[in-house]
C-alpha positions as a printed Julia matrix, in Angstrom:
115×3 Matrix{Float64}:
 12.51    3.14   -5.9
  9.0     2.76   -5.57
  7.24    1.43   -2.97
  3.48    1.01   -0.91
  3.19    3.86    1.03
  3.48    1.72    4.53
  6.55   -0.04    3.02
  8.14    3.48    2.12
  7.6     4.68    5.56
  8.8     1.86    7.22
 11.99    2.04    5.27
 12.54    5.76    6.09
 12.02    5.07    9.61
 14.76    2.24    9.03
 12.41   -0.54   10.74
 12.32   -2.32    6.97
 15.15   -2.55    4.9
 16.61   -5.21    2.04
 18.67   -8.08    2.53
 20.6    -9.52   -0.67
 20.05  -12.79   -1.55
 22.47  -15.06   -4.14
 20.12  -14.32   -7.43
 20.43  -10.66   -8.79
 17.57   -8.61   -7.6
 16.2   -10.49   -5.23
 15.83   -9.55   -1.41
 14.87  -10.85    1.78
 12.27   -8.54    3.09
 13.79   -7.74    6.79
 11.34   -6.13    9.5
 12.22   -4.63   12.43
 10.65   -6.94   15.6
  8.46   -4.21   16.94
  7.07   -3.97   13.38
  6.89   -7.41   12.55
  3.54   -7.42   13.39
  2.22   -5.13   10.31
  3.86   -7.81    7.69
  0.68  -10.61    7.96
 -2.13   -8.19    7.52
 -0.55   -5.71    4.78
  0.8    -8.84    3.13
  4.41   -7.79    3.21
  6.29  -10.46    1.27
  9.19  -12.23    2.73
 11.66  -12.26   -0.2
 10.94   -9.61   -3.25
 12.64   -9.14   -7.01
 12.87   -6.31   -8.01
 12.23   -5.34  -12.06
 12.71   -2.42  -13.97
  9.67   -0.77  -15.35
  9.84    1.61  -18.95
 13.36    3.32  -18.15
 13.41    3.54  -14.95
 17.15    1.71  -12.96
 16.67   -0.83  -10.38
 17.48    0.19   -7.24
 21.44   -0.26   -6.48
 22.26   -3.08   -4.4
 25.14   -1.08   -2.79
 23.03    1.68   -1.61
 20.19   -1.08   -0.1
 23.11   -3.05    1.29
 24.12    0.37    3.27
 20.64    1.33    4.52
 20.77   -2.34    5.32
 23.91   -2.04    7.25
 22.52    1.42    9.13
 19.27   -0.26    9.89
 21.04   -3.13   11.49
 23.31   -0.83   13.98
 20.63    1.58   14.87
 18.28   -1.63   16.14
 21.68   -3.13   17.68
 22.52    0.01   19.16
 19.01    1.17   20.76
 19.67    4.45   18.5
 16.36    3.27   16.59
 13.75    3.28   19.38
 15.19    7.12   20.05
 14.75    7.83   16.3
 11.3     6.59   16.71
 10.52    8.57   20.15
 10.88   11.76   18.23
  9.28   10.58   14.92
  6.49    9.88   17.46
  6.74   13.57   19.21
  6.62   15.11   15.76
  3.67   13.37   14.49
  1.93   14.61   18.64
  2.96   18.23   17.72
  0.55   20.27   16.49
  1.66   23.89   16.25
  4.63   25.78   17.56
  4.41   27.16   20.98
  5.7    30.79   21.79
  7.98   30.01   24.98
 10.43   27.51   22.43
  8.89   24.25   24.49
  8.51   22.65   20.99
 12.24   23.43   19.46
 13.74   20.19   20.87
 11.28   18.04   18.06
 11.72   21.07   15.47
 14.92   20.89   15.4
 15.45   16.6    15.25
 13.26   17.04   11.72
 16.2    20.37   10.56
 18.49   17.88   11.52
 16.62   14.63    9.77
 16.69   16.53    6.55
 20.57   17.91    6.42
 21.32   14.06    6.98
């Protein structure tokens, strides 16, 4: 699926994700509340249809509806503001330090990629 690079980064994160609507390929655009704010001024639609360009599939609605799903428990749950504390610590660290002080946000992005 391809997406604006802000939109694609807000899904990773899982503060954006895809609600199915009653016409095929077509989704409500749902944004986490601490994000909602970006939506206005990087004109982030409310509802979207997706279409297929050359040969490339559209995206699969049961694989949206799941990230969907995760997105939705995580917020729910307070899990997603922790997922976003170490995004944030990752982004502040710049280089490794030699007494292991820096493993703890080393190791959440190991762990972010076997997921």
């Amino acid at each position: 699926m391809t997406l604006d690079t802000l939109i694609h980064d807000l899904f990773d994160k899982m503060s954006l994700w895809f609600l199915t609507e009653s016409e095929p390929n077509v989704y409500r655009v749902a944004i986490a509340p601490h994000c909602e704010a970006v939506r206005h001024p990087h004109n982030i639609p409310a509802v979207v249809h997706f279409t297929a360009h050359s040969n490339s599939p559209l995206p699969s609605p049961k694989y949206l509806a799941i990230h969907a799903a995760c997105c939705r428990v995580a917020h729910m749950s307070g899990a997603a503001e922790y997922v976003e504390a170490i995004y944030r610590d990752m982004e502040k660290l710049q280089v490794l330090s030699e007494d292991g002080a820096s493993a703890p946000p080393t190791s959440s992005r190991t762990l972010s990629i076997v997921l």
